[in-house]
N, C-alpha and C positions, 0 to 999 in steps of 0.2 A: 356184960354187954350181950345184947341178943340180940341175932339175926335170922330174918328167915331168908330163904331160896326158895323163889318162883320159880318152876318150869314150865316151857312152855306151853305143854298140855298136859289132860290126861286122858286116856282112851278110854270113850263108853262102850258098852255093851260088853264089858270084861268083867273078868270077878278081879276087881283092882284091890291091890294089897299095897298099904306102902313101905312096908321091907322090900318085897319083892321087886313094886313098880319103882324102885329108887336105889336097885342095889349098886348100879353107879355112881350113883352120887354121893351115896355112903361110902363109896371105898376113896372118891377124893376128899370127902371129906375128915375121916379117918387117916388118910396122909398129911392133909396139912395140921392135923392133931399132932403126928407124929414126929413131924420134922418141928415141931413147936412154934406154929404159928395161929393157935388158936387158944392163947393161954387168956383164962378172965372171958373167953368168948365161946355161946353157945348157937349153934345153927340147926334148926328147924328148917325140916323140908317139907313145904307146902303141897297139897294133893294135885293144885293143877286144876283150870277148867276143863271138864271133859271137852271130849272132839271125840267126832266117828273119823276123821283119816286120821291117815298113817304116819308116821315119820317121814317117808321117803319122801310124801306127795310133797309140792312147791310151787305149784300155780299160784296165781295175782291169788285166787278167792280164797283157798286153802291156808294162804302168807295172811292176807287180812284178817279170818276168824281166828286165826291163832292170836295174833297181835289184839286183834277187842280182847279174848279169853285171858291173856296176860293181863291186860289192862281191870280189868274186870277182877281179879285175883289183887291184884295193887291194893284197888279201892277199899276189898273185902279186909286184906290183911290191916290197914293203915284204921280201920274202923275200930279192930280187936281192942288198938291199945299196949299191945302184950309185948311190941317189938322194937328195938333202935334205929333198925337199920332192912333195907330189901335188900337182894342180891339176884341176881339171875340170871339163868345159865346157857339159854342156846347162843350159838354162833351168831345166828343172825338176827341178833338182837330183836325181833318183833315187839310191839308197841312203845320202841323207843319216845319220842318224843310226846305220847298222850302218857306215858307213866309217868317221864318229868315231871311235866304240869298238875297231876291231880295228886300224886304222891305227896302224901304231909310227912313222909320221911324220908333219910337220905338214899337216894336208889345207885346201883353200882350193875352196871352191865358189864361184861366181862370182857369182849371183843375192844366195847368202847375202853375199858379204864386199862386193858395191857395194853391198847395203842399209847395210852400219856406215860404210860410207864417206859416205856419204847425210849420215848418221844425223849424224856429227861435225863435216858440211860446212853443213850446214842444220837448219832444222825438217821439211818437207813434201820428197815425194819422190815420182815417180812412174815404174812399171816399165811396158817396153814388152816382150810376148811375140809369138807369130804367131797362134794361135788360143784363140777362148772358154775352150774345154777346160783347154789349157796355163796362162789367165791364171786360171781357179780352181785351179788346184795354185800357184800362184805365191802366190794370194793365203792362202792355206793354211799354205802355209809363213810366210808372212810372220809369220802367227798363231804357230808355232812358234819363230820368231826372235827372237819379242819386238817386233818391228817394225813390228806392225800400224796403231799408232796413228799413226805416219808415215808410213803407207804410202795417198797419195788414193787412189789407182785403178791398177788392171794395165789396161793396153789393147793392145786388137791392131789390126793391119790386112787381117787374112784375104786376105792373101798365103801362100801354102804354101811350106814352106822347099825343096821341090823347085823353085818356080816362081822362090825371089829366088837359090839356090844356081848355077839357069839362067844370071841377070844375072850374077854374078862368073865364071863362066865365059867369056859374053858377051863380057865387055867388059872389059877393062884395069885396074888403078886408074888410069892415065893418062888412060884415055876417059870415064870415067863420067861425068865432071861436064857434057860435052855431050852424051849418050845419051839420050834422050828417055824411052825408058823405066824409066830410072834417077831421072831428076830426077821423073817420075808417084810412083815407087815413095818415095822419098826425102821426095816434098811429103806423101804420104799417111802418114808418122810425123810429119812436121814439125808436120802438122795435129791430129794424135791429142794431141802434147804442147803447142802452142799452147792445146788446150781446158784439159788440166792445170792450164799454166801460170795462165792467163785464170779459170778455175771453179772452180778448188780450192788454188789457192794454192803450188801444186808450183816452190820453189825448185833443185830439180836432178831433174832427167830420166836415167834408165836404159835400155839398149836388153842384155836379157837373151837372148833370142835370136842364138848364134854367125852363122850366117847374115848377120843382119841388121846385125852389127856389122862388117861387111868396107863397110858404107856409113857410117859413122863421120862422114867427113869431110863429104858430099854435108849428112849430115841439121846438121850444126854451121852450117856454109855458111845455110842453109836457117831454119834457129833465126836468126842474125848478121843476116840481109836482115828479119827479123820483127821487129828489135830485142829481143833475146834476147840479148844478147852477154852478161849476166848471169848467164845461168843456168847452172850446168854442167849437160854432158853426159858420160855416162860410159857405157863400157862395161863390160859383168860380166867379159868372161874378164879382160883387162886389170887388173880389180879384185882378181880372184882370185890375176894371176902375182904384183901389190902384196902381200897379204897374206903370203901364201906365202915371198916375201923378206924381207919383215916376222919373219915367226916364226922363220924361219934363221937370221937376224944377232940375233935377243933371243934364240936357245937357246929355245926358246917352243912347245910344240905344245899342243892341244886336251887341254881337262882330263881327268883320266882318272876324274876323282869326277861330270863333268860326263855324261860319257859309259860309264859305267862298264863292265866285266863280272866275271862271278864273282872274276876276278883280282882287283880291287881289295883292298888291304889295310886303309888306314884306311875303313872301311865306315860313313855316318854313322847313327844308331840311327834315325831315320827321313826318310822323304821328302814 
């Protein structure tokens, strides 16, 4: 099986490398190799359509060019040929529902597909993003997913994904768990989902945020000493390469009645 990973962008006017410009995403991916969830399956990370902003930025206009550029990357990959399955990795899901629709293969968003994982694991569930901004698109969608009523709270920790992308740089997955900085960074989700846990009833916790999911292990660690060992933890990309295999092996992609466009044949008299 082979999958690629869309990201969201990629930055022009850089000398872009994609060792370099993907060293994230190589270390989760290289975890779920590890933990042996990638057996028989190969992931390709896609360059991204360029974009001059930044990560941080999040206005209406900056949110939509990033969502056409995904979309636009969908179209490119599904052309190749060369792949089973899309995957893709921001929080906040951009160009959801135009990837649906023109994807001729199965697409797995990550926010979206650990909400059903959530959903089938427990009652309550709570997602973890990086900023306010990001956690009202989160919760937006949620609205859109159908998931809203399981959904307690999106919380963040107003760390910047430039500032925790810093830490994985940093520091090893070997070192983390002694870095001081890491275990600050790691108590302050621990703490976000402890209130979850404690005030709303959130039987399993999400960390939607790629960035922050390269701390995985630090925040589980962290939940275990709180006596949490109950509750799961999950990450979104992780959830997404799950689905994505999922649809592979059932022959299974995204409805086309669900998602439609003028294509559709059996057209239903209304909506």
């Amino acid at each position: 099986m082979k999958i690629v990973d869309i990201p969201p962008y990629r930055r022009a006017g850089v000398n872009y490398s994609p060792t370099e410009g993907h060293f994230m995403m190589q270390e989760l991916i290289a975890d779920l190799r590890a933990k042996g969830q990638l057996e028989g399956v190969e992931i390709d990370i896609d360059e991204g359509e360029p974009t001059e902003h930044g990560a941080e930025t999040r206005d209406d206009e900056v949110v939509t060019n990033i969502a056409v550029g995904v979309v636009k990357r969908v179209k490119a990959v599904c052309a190749t040929g060369k792949y089973d399955a899309i995957v893709t990795q921001a929080g906040i899901e951009p160009g959801f529902l135009a990837a649906m629709s023109v994807s001729t293969l199965p697409v797995a968003y990550p926010v979206h597909s650990a909400m059903h994982f959530a959903s089938l694991l427990g009652e309550k569930f709570c997602v973890l993003t990086t900023t306010d901004a990001q956690a009202m698109i989160v919760r937006r969608n949620a609205h859109l997913y159908g998931m809203n009523h399981k959904l307690t709270s999106v919380r963040y920790v107003s760390r910047s994904s430039t500032y925790t992308m810093a830490l994985v740089r940093k520091y090893p997955k070997a070192r983390r768990a002694d870095a001081p900085e890491v275990r600050e960074f790691a108590g302050a989700i621990v703490r976000e989902f402890a209130r979850a846990i404690e005030d709303e009833g959130a039987d399993t916790v999400v960390i939607g945020s790629p960035h922050q999911q390269c701390f995985l292990d630090e925040v589980r660690a962290g939940l275990d000493e709180k006596g949490y060992q109950e509750i799961n933890l999950m990450g979104a990309f992780g959830a997404a390469v799950e689905m994505a295999k999922a649809m592979v092996n059932m022959r299974l992609r995204q409805s086309a009645r669900a998602f439609p466009t003028d294509a559709l044949r059996a057209k239903p008299a209304y909506r």
